[in-house]
ChimeraX commands (.cxc) that place a marker at each C-alpha (Angstrom):
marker #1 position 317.77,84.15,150.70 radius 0.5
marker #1 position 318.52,86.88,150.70 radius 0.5
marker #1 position 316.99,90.18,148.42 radius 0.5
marker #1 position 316.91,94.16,148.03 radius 0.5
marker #1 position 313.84,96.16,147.31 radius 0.5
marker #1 position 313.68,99.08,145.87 radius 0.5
marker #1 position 312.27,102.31,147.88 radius 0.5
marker #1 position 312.37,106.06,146.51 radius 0.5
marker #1 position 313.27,107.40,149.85 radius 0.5
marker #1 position 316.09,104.73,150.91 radius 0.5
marker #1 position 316.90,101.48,150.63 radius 0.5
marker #1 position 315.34,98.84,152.23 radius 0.5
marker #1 position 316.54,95.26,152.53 radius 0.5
marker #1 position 315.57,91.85,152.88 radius 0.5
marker #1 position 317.62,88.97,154.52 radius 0.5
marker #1 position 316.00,86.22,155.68 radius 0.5
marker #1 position 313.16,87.96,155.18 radius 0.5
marker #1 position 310.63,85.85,154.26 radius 0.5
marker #1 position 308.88,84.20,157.80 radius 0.5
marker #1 position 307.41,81.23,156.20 radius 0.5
marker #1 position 310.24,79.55,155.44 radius 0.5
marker #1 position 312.95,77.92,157.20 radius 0.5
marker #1 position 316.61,79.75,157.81 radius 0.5
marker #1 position 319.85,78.89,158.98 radius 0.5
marker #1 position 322.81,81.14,159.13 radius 0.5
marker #1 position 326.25,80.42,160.70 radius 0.5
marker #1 position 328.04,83.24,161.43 radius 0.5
marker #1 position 331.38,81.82,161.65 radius 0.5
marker #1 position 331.36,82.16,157.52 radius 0.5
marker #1 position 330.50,85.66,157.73 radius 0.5
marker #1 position 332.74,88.72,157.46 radius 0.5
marker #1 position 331.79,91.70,160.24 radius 0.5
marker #1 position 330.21,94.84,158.11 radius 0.5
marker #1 position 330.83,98.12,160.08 radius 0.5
marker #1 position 327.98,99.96,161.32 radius 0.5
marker #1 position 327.37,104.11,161.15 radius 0.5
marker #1 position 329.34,104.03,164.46 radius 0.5
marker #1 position 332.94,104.17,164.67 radius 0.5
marker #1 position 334.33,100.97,166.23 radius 0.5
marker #1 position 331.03,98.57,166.02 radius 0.5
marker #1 position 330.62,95.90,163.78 radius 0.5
marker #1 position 328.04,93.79,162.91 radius 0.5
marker #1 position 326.97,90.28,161.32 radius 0.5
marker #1 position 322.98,90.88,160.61 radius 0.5
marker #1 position 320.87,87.36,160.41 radius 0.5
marker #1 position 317.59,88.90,159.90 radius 0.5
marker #1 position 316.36,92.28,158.14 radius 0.5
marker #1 position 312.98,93.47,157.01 radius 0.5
marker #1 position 312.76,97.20,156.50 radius 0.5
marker #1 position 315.26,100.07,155.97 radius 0.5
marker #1 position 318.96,99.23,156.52 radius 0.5
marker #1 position 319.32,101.47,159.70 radius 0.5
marker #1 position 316.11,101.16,161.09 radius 0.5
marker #1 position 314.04,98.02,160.24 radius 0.5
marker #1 position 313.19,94.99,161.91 radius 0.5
marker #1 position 316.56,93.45,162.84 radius 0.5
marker #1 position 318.80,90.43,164.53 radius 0.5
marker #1 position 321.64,90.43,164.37 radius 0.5
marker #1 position 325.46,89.56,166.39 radius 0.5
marker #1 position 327.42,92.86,167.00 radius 0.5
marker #1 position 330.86,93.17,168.80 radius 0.5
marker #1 position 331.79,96.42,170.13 radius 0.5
marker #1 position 335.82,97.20,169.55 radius 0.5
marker #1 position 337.59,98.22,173.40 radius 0.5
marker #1 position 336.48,102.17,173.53 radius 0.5
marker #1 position 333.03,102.22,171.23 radius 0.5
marker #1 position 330.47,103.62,171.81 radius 0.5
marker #1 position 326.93,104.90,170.86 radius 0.5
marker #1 position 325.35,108.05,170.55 radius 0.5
marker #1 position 321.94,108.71,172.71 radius 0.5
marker #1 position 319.04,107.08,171.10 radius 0.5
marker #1 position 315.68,105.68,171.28 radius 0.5
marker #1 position 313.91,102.67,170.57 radius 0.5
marker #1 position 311.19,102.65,168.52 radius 0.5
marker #1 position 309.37,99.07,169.21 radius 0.5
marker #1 position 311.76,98.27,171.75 radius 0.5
marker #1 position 315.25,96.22,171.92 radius 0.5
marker #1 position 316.39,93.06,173.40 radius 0.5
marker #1 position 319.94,92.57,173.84 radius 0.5
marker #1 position 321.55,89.47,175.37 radius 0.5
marker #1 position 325.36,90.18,176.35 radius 0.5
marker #1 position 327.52,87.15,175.32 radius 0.5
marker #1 position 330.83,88.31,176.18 radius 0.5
marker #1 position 332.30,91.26,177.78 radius 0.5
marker #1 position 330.75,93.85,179.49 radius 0.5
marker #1 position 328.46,96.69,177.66 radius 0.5
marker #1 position 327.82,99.96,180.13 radius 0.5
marker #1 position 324.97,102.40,179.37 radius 0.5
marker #1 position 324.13,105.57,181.97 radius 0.5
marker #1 position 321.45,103.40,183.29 radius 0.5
marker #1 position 324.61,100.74,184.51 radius 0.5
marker #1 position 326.83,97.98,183.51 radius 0.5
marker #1 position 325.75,95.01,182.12 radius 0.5
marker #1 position 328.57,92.37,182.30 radius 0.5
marker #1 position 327.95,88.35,180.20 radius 0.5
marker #1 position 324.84,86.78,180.71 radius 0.5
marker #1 position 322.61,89.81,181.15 radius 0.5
marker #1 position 319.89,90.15,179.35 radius 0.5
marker #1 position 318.21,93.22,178.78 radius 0.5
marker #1 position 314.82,94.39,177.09 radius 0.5
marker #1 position 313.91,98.06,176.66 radius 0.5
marker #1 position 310.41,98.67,175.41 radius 0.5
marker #1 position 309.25,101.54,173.40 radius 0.5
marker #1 position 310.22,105.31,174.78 radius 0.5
marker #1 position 313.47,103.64,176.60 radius 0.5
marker #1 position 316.74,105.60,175.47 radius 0.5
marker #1 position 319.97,105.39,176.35 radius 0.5
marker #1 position 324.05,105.50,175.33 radius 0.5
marker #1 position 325.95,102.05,175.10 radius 0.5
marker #1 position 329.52,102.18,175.41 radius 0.5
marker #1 position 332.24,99.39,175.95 radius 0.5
marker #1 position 335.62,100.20,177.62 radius 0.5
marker #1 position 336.92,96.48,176.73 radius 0.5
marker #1 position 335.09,95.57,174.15 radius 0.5
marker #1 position 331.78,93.11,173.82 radius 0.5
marker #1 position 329.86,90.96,172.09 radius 0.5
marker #1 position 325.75,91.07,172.10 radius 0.5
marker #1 position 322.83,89.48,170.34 radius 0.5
marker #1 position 320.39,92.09,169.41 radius 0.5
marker #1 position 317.38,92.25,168.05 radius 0.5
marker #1 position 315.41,95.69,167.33 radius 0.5
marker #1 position 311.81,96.32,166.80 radius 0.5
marker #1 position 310.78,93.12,168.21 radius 0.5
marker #1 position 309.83,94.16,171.63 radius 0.5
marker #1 position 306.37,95.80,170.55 radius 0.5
marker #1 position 303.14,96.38,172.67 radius 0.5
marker #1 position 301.73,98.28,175.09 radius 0.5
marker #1 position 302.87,98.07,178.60 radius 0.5
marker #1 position 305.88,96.21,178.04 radius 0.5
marker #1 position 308.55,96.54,181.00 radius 0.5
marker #1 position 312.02,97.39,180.59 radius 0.5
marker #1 position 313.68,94.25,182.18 radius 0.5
marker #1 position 317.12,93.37,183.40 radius 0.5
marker #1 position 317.48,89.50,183.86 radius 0.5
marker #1 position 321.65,88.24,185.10 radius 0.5
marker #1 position 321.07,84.53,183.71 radius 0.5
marker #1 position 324.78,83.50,185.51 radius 0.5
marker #1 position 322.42,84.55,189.12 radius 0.5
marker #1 position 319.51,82.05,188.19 radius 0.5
marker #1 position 319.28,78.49,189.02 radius 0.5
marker #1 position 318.86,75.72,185.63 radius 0.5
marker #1 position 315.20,74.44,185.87 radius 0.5
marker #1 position 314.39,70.59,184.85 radius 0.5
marker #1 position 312.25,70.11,182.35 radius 0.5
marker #1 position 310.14,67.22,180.96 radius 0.5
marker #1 position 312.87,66.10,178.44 radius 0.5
marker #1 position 315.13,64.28,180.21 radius 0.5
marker #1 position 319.29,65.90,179.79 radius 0.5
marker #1 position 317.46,69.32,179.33 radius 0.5
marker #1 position 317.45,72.31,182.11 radius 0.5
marker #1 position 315.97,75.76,181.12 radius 0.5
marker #1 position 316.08,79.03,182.49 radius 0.5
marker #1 position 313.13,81.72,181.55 radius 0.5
marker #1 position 314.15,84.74,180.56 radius 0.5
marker #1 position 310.07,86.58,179.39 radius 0.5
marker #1 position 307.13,84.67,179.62 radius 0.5
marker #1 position 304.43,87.61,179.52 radius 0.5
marker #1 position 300.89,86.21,179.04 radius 0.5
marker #1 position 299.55,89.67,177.21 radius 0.5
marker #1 position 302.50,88.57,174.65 radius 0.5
marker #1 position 302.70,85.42,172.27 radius 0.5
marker #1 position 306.55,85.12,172.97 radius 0.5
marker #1 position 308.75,83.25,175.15 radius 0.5
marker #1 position 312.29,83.52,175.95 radius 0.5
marker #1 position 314.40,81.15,177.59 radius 0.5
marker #1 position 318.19,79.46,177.86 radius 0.5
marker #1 position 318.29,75.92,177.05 radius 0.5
marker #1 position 321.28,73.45,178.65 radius 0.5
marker #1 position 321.48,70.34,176.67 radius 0.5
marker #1 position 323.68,67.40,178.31 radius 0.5
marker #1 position 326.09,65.49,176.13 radius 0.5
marker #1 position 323.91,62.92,174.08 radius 0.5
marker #1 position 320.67,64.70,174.24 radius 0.5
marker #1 position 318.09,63.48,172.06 radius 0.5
marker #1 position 314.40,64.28,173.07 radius 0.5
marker #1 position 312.67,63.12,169.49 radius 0.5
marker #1 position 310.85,65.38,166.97 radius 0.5
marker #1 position 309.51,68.38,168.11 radius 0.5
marker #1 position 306.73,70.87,166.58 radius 0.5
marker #1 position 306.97,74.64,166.96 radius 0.5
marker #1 position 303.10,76.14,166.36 radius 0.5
marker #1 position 303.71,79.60,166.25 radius 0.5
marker #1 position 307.85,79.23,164.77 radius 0.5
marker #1 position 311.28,79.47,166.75 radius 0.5
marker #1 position 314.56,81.26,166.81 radius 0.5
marker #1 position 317.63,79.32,168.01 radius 0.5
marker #1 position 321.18,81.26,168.57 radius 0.5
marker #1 position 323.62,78.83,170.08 radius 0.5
marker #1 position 325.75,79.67,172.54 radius 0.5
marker #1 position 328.45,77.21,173.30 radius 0.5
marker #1 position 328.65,73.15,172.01 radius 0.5
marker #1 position 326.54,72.52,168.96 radius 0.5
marker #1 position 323.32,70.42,168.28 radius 0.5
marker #1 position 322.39,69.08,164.80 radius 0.5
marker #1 position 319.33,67.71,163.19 radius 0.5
marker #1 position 317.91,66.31,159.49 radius 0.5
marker #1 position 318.87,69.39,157.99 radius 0.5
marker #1 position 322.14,70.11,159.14 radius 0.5
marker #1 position 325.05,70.76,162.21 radius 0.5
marker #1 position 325.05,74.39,164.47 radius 0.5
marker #1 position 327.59,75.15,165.90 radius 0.5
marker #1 position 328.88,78.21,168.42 radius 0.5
marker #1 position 327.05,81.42,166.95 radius 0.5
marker #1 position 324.77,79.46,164.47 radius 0.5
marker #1 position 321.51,81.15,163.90 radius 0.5
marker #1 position 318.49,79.03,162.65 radius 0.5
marker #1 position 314.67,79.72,162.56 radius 0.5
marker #1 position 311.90,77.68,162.03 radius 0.5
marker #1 position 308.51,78.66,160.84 radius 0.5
marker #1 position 305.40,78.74,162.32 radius 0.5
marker #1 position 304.19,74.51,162.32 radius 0.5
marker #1 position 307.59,73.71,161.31 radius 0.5
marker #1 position 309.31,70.67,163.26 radius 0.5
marker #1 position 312.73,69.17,163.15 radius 0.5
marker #1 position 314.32,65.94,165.74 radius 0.5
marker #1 position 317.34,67.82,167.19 radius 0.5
marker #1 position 320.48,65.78,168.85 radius 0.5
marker #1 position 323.08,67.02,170.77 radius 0.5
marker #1 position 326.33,65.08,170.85 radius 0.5
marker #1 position 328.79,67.43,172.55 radius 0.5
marker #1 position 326.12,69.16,174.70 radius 0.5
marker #1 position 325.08,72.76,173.75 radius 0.5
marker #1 position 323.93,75.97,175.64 radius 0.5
marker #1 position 321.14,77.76,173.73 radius 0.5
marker #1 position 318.87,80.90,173.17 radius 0.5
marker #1 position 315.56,79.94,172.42 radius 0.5
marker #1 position 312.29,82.51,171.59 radius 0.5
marker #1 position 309.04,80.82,170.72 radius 0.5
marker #1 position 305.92,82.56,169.41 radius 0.5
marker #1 position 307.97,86.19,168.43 radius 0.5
marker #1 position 307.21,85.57,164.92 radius 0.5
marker #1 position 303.68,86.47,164.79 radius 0.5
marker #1 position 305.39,90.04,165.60 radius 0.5
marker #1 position 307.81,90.34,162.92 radius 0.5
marker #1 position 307.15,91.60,159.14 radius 0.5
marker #1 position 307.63,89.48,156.74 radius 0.5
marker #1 position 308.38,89.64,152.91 radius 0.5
marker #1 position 306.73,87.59,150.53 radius 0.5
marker #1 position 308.64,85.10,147.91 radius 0.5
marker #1 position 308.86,86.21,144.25 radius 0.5
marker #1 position 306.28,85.05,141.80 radius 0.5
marker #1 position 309.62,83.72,139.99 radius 0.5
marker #1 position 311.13,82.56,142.93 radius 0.5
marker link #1:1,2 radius 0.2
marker link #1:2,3 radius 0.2
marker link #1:3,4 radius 0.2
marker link #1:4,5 radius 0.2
marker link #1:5,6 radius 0.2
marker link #1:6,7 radius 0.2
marker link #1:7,8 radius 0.2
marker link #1:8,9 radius 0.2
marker link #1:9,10 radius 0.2
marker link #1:10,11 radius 0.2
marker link #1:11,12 radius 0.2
marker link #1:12,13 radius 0.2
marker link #1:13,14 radius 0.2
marker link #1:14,15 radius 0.2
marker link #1:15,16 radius 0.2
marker link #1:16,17 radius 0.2
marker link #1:17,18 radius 0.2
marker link #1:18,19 radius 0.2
marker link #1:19,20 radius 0.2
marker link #1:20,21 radius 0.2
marker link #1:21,22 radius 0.2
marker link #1:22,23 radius 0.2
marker link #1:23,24 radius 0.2
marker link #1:24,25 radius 0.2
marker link #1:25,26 radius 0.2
marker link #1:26,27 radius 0.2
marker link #1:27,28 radius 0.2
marker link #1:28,29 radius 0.2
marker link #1:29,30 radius 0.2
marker link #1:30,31 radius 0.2
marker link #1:31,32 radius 0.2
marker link #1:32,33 radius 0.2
marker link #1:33,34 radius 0.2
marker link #1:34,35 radius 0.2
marker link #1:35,36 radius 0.2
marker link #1:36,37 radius 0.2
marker link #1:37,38 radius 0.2
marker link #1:38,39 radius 0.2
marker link #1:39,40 radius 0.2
marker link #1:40,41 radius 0.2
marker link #1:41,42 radius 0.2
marker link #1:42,43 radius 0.2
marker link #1:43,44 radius 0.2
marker link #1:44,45 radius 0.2
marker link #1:45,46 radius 0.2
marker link #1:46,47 radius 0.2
marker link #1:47,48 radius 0.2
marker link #1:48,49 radius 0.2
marker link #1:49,50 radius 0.2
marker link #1:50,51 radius 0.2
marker link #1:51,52 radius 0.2
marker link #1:52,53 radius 0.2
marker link #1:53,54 radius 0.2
marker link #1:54,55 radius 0.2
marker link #1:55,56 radius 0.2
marker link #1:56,57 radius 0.2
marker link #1:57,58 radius 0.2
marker link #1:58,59 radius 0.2
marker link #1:59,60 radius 0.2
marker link #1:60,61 radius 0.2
marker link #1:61,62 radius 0.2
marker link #1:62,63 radius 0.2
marker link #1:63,64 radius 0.2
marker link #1:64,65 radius 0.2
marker link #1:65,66 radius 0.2
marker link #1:66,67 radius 0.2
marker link #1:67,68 radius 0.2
marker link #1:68,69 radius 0.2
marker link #1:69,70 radius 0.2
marker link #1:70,71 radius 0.2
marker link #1:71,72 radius 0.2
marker link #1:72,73 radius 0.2
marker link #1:73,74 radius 0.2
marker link #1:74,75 radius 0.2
marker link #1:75,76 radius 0.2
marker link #1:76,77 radius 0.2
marker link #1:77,78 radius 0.2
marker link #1:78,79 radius 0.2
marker link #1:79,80 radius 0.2
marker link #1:80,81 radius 0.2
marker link #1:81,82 radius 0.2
marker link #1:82,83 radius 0.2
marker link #1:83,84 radius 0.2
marker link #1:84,85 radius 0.2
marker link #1:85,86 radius 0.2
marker link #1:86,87 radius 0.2
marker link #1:87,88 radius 0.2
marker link #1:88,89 radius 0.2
marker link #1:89,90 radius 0.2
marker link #1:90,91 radius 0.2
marker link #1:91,92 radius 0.2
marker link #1:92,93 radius 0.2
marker link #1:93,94 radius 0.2
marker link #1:94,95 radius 0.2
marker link #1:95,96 radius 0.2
marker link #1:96,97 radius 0.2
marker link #1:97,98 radius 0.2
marker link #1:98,99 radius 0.2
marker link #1:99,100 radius 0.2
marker link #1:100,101 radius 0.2
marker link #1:101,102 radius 0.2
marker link #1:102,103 radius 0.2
marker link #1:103,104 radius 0.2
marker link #1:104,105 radius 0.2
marker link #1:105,106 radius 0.2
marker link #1:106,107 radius 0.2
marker link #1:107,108 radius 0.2
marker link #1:108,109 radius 0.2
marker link #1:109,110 radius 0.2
marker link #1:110,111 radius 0.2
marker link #1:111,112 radius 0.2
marker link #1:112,113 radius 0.2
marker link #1:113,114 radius 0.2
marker link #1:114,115 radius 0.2
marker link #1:115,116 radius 0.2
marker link #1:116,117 radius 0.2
marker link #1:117,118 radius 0.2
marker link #1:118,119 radius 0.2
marker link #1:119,120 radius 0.2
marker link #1:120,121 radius 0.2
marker link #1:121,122 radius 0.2
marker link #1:122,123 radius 0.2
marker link #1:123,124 radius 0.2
marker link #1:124,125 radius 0.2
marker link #1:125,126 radius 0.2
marker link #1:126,127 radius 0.2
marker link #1:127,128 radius 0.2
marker link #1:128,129 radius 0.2
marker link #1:129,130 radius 0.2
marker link #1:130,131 radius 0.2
marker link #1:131,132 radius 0.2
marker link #1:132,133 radius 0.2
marker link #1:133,134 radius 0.2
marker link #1:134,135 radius 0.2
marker link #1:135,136 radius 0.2
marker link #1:136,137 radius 0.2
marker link #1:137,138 radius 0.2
marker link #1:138,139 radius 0.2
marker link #1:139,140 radius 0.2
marker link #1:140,141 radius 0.2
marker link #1:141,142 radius 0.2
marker link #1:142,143 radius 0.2
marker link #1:143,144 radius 0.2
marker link #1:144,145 radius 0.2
marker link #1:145,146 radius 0.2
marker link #1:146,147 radius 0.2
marker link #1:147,148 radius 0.2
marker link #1:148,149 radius 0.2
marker link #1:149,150 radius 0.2
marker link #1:150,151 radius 0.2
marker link #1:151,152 radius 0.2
marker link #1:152,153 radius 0.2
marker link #1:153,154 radius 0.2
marker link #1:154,155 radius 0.2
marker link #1:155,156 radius 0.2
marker link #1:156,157 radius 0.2
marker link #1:157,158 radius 0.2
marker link #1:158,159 radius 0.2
marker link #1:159,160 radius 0.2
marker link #1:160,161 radius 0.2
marker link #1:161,162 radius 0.2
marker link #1:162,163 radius 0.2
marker link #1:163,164 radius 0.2
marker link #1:164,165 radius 0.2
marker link #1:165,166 radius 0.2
marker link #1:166,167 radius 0.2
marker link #1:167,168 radius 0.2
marker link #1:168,169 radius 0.2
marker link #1:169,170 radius 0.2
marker link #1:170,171 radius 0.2
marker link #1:171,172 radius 0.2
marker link #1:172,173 radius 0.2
marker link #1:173,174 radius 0.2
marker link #1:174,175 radius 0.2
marker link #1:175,176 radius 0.2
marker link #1:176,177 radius 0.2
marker link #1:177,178 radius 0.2
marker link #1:178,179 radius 0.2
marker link #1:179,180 radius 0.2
marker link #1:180,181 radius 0.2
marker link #1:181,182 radius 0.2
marker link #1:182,183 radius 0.2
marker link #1:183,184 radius 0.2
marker link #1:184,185 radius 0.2
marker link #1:185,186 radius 0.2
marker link #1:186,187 radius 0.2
marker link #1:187,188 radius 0.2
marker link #1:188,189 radius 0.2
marker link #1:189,190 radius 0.2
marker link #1:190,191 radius 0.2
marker link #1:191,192 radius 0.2
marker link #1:192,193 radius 0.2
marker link #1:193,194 radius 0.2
marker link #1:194,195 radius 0.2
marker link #1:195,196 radius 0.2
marker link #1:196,197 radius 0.2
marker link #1:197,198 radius 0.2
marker link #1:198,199 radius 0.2
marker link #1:199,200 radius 0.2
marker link #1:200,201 radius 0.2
marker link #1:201,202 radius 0.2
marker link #1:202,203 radius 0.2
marker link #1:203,204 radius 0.2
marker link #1:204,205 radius 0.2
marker link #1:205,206 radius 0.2
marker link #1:206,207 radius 0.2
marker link #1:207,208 radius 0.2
marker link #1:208,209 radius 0.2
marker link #1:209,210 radius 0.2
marker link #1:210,211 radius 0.2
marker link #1:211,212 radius 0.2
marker link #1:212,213 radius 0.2
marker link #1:213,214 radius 0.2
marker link #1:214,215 radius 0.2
marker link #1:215,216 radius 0.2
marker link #1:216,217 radius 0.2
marker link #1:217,218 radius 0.2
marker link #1:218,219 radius 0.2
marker link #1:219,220 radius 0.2
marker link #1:220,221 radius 0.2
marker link #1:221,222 radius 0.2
marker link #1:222,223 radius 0.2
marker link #1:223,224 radius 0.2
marker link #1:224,225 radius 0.2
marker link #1:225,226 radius 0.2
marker link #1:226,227 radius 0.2
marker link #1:227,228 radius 0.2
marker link #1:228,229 radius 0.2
marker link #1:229,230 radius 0.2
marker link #1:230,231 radius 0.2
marker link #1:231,232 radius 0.2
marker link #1:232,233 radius 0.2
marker link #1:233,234 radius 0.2
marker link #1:234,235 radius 0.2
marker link #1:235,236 radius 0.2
marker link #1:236,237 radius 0.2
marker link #1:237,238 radius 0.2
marker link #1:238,239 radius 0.2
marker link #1:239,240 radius 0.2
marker link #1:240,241 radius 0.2
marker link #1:241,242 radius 0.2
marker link #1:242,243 radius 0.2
view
């Protein structure tokens, strides 16, 4: 759901705002909204806080020839490059790279062919956080305990409650109910998975809430993005008494 609050100094917005309750968003139905920058677009999933500078996820594609003025990062950025290749002054960072900048990193994105990036702003809070550069097509799938499932970590930080990782789900993958304690984002990247409350396909963006379960299946196979635990981080806004 999806809501706008009123503020005296701007406006602030609300989608999929409210943390204790379950969301799913495919993006497929969604038209791109232009951002302040000439030649980005963007489909948010997530907002708490101002419309240009609140707690954010969202997909963005950069148009061949956009780019970004210098800027800053207040609570840091994670960006995960899905197709394409996005260049800063700092280097190029071609599909599969994924990138977090914590607080006090700056810098100017720019793409010469055009992109397409999952990004998520002010959710990269806390002192000492490292700015990190991970290419996921250099690392080696890791078995896991459910059998048809390989992962590959992308931050595990013990000071922090989250944890970031690629999942690879074999054709008929079906590993039974599972329980998130402290809530889940999913952003899938190729194939499509389904479970009681529905089918995700390519781009389909779904959280869970913190104790919230589901019994996922995977017919097709799937590739996915998968934080646990960053919830505890994010602001949330409460239901309506009318709700």
């Amino acid at each position: 759901m999806s809501s706008v609050i009123s503020d005296s100094r701007h406006a602030r917005s609300s989608i999929n705002g409210d943390m204790s309750v379950r969301a799913n968003v495919d993006t497929a139905t969604m038209a791109w909204q232009r951002s302040p920058t000439s030649k980005v677009w963007r489909k948010r999933l997530h907002l708490v806080g101002s419309a240009e500078a609140g707690q954010v996820t969202s997909l963005v594609r950069y148009e061949p020839g956009a780019e970004f003025p210098p800027h800053d990062h207040p609570n840091g950025e994670e960006i995960l490059v899905l197709t394409g290749v996005l260049w800063d002054e700092h280097g190029e960072w071609p599909a599969g790279t994924h990138l977090l900048h914590p607080e006090g990193f700056s810098h100017a994105p720019f793409s010469s062919a055009g992109c397409e990036l999952l990004v998520k702003l002010q959710q990269y809070s806390g002192a000492g956080r490292e700015r990190r550069v991970t290419h996921t097509e250099e690392m080696e799938w890791q078995i896991t305990a459910h059998e048809g499932i390989r992962t590959k970590i992308l931050c595990a930080d013990w000071n922090s409650p989250d944890e970031t990782q690629l999942e690879e789900w074999e054709p008929g993958t079906s590993p039974g109910s599972w329980s998130y304690r402290d809530g889940a984002e999913i952003f899938v990247l190729r194939g499509s998975f389904e479970d009681e409350h529905g089918l995700y396909e390519k781009y389909s963006w779904i959280r869970i809430p913190a104790g919230g379960s589901h019994a996922p299946l995977s017919r097709v196979g799937c590739r996915l993005y998968v934080k646990t635990g960053g919830l505890s981080d994010l602001k949330t806004v409460p239901p309506k008494a009318n709700d």
